[in-house]
C-alpha positions, 0 to 999 in steps of 0.5 A: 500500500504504501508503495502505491501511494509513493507511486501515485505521488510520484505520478501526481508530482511528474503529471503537474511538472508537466501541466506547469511546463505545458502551460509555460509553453503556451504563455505569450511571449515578446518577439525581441530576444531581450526584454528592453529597448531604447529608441532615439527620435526627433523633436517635433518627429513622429515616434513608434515604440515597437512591441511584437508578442507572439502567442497572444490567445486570449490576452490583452496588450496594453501600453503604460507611462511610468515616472518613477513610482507612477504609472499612467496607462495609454492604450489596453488592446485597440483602445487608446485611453490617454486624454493627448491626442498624439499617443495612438496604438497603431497594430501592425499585423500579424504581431506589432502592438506598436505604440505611436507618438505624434510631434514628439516633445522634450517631455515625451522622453522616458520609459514606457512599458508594453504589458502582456496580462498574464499573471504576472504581465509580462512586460517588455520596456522601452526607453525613448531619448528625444533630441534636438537638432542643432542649427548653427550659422558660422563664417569661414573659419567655422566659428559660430556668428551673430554679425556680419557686414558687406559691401554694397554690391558684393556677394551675400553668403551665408552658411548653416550647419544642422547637425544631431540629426537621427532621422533625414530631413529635407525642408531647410528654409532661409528667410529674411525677415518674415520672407522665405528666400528659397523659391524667391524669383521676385528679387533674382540673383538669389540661390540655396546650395544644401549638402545632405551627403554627411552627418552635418547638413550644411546649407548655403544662401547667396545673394548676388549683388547686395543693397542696403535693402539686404540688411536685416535678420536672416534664418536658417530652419529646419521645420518649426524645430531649430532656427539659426540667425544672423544680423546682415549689414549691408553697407557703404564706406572707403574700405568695403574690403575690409567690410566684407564678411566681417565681424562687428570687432573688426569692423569696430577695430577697423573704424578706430584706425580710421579715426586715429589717422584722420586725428593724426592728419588734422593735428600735423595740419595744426602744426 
């Protein structure tokens, strides 16, 4: 008898491993081979957070906020519960619970996790880094610029670097003033050269023969993300050599040489 019970035991004991291991195999699983992700997007830029589950049966997707200890949840199966707008699931078959955000902003970035309801929910998180581009106006030497000054009738050119680009743009707009510049046919002599061949987008405008009219604030776009600007100076003197394309110091460095030549002059005619 007692060596009846230790084999229905035994057999009991063997028969529930089983179950427990039959019913591990049929739980949902995440496609991916690890359990975390980090996906960078750009600001302003539409960002999708992947989530493929495998063997899903009869259980729920859903998708959470966490920030720190809390937890706001954005979609549960086909249904988006957030009250923004931008955040949608957009199901991807025959897998994807994929998790859509819409004209990313700096607070978008932090951890999501996308929640399989099992007991416990099996959970897959997802880090997403916003960033922004960065548009710098520079001059030949590569150095950041604010100012710069020509001569009447000289060539206007101006140069834009964009650079901390994870995904390839193509609208860069210049404009002077509230006036776009890059399809301008009105004025003529005005053209825009972009190189998207590297990391760093460089963008150049020329202006051909210059008038004070010319003068004002230009800005180099990319969208409504990131802006660049310069104050152009367009103007007339006796050494528009030295002018063109120069700094407010050197022009400022310049002018005093100026003056002390003058007040040389006029005190050797005193004398």
């Amino acid at each position: 008898m007692t060596a009846s019970l230790s084999s229905l035991w035994s057999y009991s004991a063997v028969t529930e491993d089983r179950l427990h291991a039959d019913h591990h195999h049929l739980l949902p699983y995440f496609h991916e081979h690890q359990n975390a992700s980090s996906i960078t997007a750009q600001l302003g830029s539409t960002a999708f957070l992947h989530c493929r589950v495998n063997r899903l049966g009869d259980k729920t997707v859903s998708w959470v906020r966490r920030d720190g200890d809390q937890i706001k949840l954005l979609t549960w199966g086909l249904h988006t519960y957030s009250n923004d707008a931008r955040y949608s699931l957009n199901f991807e078959h025959p897998n994807n619970w994929k998790l859509q955000i819409k004209y990313t902003q700096r607070r978008d970035q932090g951890s999501y996790e996308c929640q399989v309801s099992t007991h416990p929910p099996r959970v897959f998180s997802v880090t997403l880094n916003i960033v922004a581009p960065l548009v710098d106006i520079i001059d030949a030497r590569g150095s950041s610029i604010s100012e710069k000054f020509y001569k009447t009738g000289s060539t206007i050119e101006l140069k834009c670097t964009i650079s901390q680009m994870p995904q390839a743009q193509t609208f860069i707009l210049w404009r002077h003033g509230d006036h776009m510049l890059n399809y301008d046919t009105s004025r003529g002599g005005i053209s825009v050269k972009t190189d998207m061949s590297s990391a760093v987008i460089v963008s150049t405008l020329f202006i051909a023969n210059a008038s004070p009219e010319d003068s004002g604030n230009y800005t180099c776009s990319l969208g409504d993300v990131a802006t660049g600007s310069v104050l152009v100076h367009v103007l007339n003197g006796e050494h528009p050599q030295a002018m063109h394309g120069s700094s407010r110091k050197d022009l400022c460095s310049l002018t005093l040489v100026v003056l002390l030549s003058s007040l040389t002059t006029l005190l050797n005619t005193l004398r």
